[in-house]
C-alpha positions in Angstrom: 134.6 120.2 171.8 135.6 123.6 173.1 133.6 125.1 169.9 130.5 122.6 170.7 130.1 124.2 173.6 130.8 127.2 173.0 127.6 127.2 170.9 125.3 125.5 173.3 126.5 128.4 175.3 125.7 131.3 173.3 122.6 130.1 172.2 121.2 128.9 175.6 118.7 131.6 176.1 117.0 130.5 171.8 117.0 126.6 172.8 115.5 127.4 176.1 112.3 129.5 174.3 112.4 126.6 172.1 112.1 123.8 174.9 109.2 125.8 176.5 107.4 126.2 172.9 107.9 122.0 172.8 106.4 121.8 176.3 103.2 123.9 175.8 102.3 121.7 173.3 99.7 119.1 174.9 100.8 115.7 173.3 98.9 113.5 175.9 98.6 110.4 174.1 96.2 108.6 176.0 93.1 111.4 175.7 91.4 111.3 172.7 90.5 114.2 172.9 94.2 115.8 172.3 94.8 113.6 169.0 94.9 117.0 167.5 97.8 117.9 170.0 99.8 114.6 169.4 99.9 115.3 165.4 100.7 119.1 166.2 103.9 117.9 168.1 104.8 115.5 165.9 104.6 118.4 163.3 106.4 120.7 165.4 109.6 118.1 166.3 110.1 117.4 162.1 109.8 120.9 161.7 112.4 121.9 164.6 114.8 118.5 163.1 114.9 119.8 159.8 115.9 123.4 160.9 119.0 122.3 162.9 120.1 120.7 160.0 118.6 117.1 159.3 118.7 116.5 155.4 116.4 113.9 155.6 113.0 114.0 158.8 109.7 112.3 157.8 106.4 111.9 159.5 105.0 108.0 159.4 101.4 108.1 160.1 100.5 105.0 161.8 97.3 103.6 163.0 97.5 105.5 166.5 100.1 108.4 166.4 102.8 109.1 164.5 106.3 108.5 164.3 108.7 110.6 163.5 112.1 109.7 161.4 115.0 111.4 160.9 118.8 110.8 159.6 122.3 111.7 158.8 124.0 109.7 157.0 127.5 111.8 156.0 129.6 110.1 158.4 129.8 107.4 155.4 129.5 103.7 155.3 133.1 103.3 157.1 131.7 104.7 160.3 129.4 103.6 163.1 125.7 104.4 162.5 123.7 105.3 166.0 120.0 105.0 166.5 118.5 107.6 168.7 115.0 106.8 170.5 112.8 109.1 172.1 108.9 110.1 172.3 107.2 112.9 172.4 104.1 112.1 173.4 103.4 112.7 177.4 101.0 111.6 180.4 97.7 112.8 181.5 97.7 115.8 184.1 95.9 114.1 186.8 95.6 115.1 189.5 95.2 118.8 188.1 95.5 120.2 191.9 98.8 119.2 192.3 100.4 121.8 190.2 101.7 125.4 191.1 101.6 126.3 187.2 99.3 124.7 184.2 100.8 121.8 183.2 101.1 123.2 179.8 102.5 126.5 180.4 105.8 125.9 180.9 107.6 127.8 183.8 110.7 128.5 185.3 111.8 128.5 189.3 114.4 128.0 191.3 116.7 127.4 187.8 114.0 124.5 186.7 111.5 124.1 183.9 108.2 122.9 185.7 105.8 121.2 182.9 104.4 118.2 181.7 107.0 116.5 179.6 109.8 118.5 181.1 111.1 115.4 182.2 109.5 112.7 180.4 110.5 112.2 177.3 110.5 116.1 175.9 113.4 117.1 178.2 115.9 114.6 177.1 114.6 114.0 173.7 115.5 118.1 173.3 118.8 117.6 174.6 120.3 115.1 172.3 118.7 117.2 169.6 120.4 120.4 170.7 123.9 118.7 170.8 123.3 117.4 167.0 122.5 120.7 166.2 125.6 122.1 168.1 128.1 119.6 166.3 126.4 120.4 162.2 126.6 123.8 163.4 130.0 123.8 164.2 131.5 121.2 162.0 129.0 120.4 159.2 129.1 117.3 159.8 128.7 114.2 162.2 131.2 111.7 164.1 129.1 108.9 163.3 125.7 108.0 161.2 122.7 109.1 163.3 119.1 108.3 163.2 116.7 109.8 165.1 113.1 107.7 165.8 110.9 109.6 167.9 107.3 107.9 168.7 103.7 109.6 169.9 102.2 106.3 171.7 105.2 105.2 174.5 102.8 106.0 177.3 100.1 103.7 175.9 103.0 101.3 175.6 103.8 101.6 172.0 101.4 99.3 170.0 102.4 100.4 167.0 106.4 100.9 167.4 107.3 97.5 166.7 105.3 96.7 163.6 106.9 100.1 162.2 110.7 99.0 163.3 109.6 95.2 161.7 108.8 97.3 158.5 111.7 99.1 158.0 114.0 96.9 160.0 116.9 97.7 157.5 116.6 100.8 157.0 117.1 101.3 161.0 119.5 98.6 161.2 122.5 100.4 163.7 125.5 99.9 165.3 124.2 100.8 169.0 120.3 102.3 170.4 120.9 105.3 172.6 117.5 105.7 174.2 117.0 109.0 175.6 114.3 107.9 177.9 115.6 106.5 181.4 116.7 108.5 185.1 120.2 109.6 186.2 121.5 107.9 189.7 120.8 111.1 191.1 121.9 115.1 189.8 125.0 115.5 189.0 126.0 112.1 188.7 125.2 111.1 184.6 124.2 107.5 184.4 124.6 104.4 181.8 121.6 102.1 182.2 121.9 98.7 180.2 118.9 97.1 181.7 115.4 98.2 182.2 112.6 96.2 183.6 109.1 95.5 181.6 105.9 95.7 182.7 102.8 93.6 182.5 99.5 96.2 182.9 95.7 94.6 184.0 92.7 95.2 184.5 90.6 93.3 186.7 86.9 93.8 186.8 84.6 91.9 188.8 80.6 91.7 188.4 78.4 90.3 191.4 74.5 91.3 191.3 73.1 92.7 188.2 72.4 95.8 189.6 73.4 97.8 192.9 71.3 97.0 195.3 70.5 98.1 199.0 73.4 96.5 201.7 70.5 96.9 204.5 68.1 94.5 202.6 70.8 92.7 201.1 74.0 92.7 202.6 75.0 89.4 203.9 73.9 86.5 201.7 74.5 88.5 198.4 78.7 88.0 197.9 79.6 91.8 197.7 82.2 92.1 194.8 84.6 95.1 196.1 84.6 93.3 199.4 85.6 90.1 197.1 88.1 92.5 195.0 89.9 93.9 197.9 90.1 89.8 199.3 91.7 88.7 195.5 94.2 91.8 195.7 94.9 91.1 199.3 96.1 87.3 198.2 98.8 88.9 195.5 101.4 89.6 198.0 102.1 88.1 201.7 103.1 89.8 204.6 106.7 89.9 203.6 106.3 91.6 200.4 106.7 88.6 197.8 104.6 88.3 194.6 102.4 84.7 195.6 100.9 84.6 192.3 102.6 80.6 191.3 105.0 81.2 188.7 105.9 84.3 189.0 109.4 84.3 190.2 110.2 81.3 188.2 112.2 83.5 185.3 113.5 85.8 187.5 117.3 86.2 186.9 119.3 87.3 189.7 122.0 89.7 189.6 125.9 88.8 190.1 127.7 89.4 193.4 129.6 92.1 191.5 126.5 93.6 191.1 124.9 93.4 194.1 128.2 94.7 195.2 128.6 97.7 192.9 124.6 98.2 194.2 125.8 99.1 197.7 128.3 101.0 196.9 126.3 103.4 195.4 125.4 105.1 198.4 121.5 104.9 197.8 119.8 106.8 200.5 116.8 105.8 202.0 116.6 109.1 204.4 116.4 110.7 201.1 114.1 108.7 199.3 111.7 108.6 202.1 112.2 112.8 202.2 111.1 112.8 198.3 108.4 111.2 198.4 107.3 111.8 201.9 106.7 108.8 203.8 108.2 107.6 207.3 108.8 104.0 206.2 109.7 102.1 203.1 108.6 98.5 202.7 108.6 96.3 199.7 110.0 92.6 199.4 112.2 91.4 202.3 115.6 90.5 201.7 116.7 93.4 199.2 117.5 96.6 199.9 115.6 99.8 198.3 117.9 100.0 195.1 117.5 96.3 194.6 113.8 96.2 195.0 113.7 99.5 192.3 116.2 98.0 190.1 116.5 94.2 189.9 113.0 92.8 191.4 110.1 92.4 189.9 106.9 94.0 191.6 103.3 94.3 191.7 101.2 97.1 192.3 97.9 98.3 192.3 97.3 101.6 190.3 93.8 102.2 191.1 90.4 100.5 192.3 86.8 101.6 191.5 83.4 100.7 192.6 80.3 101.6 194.1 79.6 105.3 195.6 82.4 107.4 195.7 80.8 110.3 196.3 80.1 113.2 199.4 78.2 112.2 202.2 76.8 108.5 202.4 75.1 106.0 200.5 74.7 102.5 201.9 74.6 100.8 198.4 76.2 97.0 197.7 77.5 97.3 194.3 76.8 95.1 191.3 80.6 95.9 190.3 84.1 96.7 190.5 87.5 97.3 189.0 91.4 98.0 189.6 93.7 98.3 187.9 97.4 96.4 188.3 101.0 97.0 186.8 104.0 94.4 187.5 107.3 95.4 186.3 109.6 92.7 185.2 112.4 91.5 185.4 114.7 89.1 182.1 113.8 86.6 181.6 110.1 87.1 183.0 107.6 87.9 179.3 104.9 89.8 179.8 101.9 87.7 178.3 103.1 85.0 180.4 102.6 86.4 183.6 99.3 88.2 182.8 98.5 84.7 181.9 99.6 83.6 185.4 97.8 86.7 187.4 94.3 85.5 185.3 95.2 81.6 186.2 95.7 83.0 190.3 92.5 85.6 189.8 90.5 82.3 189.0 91.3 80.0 191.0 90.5 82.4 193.9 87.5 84.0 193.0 84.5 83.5 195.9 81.1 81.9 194.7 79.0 84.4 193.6 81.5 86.8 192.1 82.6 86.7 188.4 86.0 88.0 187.7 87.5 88.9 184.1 91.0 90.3 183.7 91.9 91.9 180.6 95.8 92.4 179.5 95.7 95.6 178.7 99.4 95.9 177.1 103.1 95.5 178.5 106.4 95.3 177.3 109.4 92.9 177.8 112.5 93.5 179.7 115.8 94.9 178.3 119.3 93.4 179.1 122.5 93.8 177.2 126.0 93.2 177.7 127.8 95.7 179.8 131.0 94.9 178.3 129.6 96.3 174.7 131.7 98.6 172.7 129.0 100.9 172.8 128.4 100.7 176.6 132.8 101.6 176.7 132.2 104.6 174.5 129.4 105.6 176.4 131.7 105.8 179.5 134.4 108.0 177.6 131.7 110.0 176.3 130.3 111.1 180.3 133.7 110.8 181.7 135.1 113.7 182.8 137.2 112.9 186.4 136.0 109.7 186.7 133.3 107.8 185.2 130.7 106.5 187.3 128.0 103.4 185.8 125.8 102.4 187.8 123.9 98.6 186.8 120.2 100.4 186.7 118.3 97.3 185.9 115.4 100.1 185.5 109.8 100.8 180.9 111.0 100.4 177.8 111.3 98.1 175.0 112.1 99.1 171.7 111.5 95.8 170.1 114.7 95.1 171.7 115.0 91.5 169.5 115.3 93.3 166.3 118.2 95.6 167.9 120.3 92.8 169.7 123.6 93.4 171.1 123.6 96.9 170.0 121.1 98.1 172.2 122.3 100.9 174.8 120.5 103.2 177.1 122.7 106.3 177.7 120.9 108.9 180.3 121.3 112.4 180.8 118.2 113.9 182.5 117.2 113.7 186.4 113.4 112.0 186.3 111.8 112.2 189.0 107.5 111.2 188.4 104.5 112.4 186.6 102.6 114.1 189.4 102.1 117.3 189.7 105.4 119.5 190.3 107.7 116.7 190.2 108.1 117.1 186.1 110.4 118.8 186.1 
């Protein structure tokens, strides 16, 4: 060990150049326009994998963006055999004015690296690679079996990860996932999370007139459908914070007292939280407090709403049509297509007269539980422990097609995440 890090000592100042070179590269996998960028990284990752010493690192085109595979097989058949997950790819820069650098030239203050990715997934993806390269270095050789499957399309929720991990299920078959894609407790304090929740991702648009008309020669008996938008998202959630879609809590599984237990004893701090992200209040559903409702409960949100004028100045116009767009995150055992079946069932049956509503699923993911008593999640622990080990039960989006990996599926986390706007990736 004392050799290990030795190494990631002495060449601190190469892998550093190395990370920023990673960051600059644009992979933002939702813009078409940067498909270019995407293939680039994936080029550049295979590249950098096969220079730290990865005997075998291929790139799987796929019908989006592509997947890159690497392994190391010398620990021999006698030994555990680890599957590493990560992506590369990265979210949009939006809002642009929100960041003290470019977002894609990578820069360092205050003893951070502030750029898009920095955090999510490049940081931590660089990280594991730089301690594989550390032990080859070193040693020549591996503890364990490693593979390394590193994807282009988890922010546009993976369509075409879990065909590829169906195709070559047994060539990826493992002894334990480490997925190097989650958010430490808080800094300094390294984290083990064996849950995290899924999502379910909408779009609702609604059409009323079939055109935008005048609201002083038609307002009133022509059903306006933002006004009729804003009433169906109003009727989501009552006043005490709870989901009223029917249904939707009907999977929910609660956590254990010794959960809920170890949860307060975690010290969570709302002062801080409400600091961070600068508000004066917190709300959320009743009954649970803040590290519940971001770690064991299921939510709804909306992520955006458009319609009509948006524009400077003022325009008196009733529109022929709007649009928002909602996430839920789940919890096990809620599935995704079963609540976006539910939210289309609610959106329905509350529509006004006048007003057509359509809502699209747009993709999601199921959530991931596994046992915490794993012999993976135990060597985990002796791997982070140094005085003490500290685990926190961060039911936390990810799912990498979790029923193929079973039981073996762990989330070890090493990185401090903190969001994807502006200065905060970093």
């Amino acid at each position: 060990m004392n050799q290990i890090l030795a190494h990631l000592s002495a060449n601190e100042d190469v892998s550093l150049q190395q990370l920023l070179e990673f960051l600059a590269i644009g992979s933002v996998s939702t813009d078409p326009t940067r498909a270019g960028d995407v293939q680039h990284c994936a080029t550049w990752l295979a590249d950098h994998l096969r220079t730290i010493g990865m005997p075998t690192v291929e790139i799987h085109q796929t019908a989006g963006h592509p997947i890159v595979y690497a392994e190391h097989l010398g620990a021999g058949p006698d030994k555990p055999t680890v599957l590493m997950y990560g992506h590369y790819d990265v979210q949009p820069v939006d809002p642009i004015d929100l960041w003290t650098n470019p977002p894609f030239e990578p820069t360092l203050r205050d003893g951070k690296v502030f750029a898009r990715g920095a955090t999510d997934d490049k940081g931590q993806v660089f990280i594991h690679v730089k301690a594989v390269e550390a032990m080859l270095a070193t040693s020549g050789s591996l503890p364990v079996n490693l593979k390394m499957l590193i994807e282009g399309e988890e922010e546009i929720g993976s369509p075409n990860l879990t065909p590829f991990v169906r195709e070559h299920r047994e060539r990826l078959a493992c002894d334990a996932v480490v997925v190097s894609d989650t958010a430490m407790f808080a800094p300094g304090e390294p984290s083990i999370v064996y849950g995290l929740r899924g999502l379910a991702y909408l779009q609702i648009d609604v059409q009323g007139p079939n055109r935008d008309l005048h609201s002083g020669s038609y307002g009133g008996p022509v059903a306006n459908p933002l006004n009729a938008l804003c009433t169906i998202i109003g009727k989501m959630k009552d006043e005490q914070g709870r989901v009223t879609i029917p249904g939707f809590y009907d999977d929910v599984l609660d956590v254990s007292d010794q959960e809920r237990a170890e949860l307060a004893g975690l010290q969570y701090s709302d002062e801080r939280l409400k600091g961070d992200v600068g508000v004066t209040a917190l709300g959320g559903e009743s009954g649970f407090s803040s590290v519940e409702k971001l770690w064991t409960r299921p939510t709804l949100d909306v992520n955006g709403i458009y319609g009509g004028f948006t524009g400077e100045g003022a325009k008196t116009v009733l529109p022929a049509k709007g649009m928002a767009k909602v996430s839920m995150r789940l919890v096990p055992h809620q599935e995704h297509h079963d609540i976006a079946r539910k939210v289309q069932d609610f959106v329905n049956s509350i529509t006004p007269p006048g007003i057509t509503a359509t809502v699209t699923d747009l993709h999601g993911a199921d959530p991931v539980l596994v046992p915490r008593d794993a012999p993976a999640m135990h060597a985990a622990a002796r791997a982070l422990m140094r005085d003490e080990a500290r685990i926190p039960p961060a039911i936390a989006v990810c799912n990498l097609a979790v029923e193929d990996a079973g039981d073996s599926f762990t989330l070890m986390v090493v990185e401090f995440f903190r969001g994807h706007e502006g200065d905060t990736d970093a």
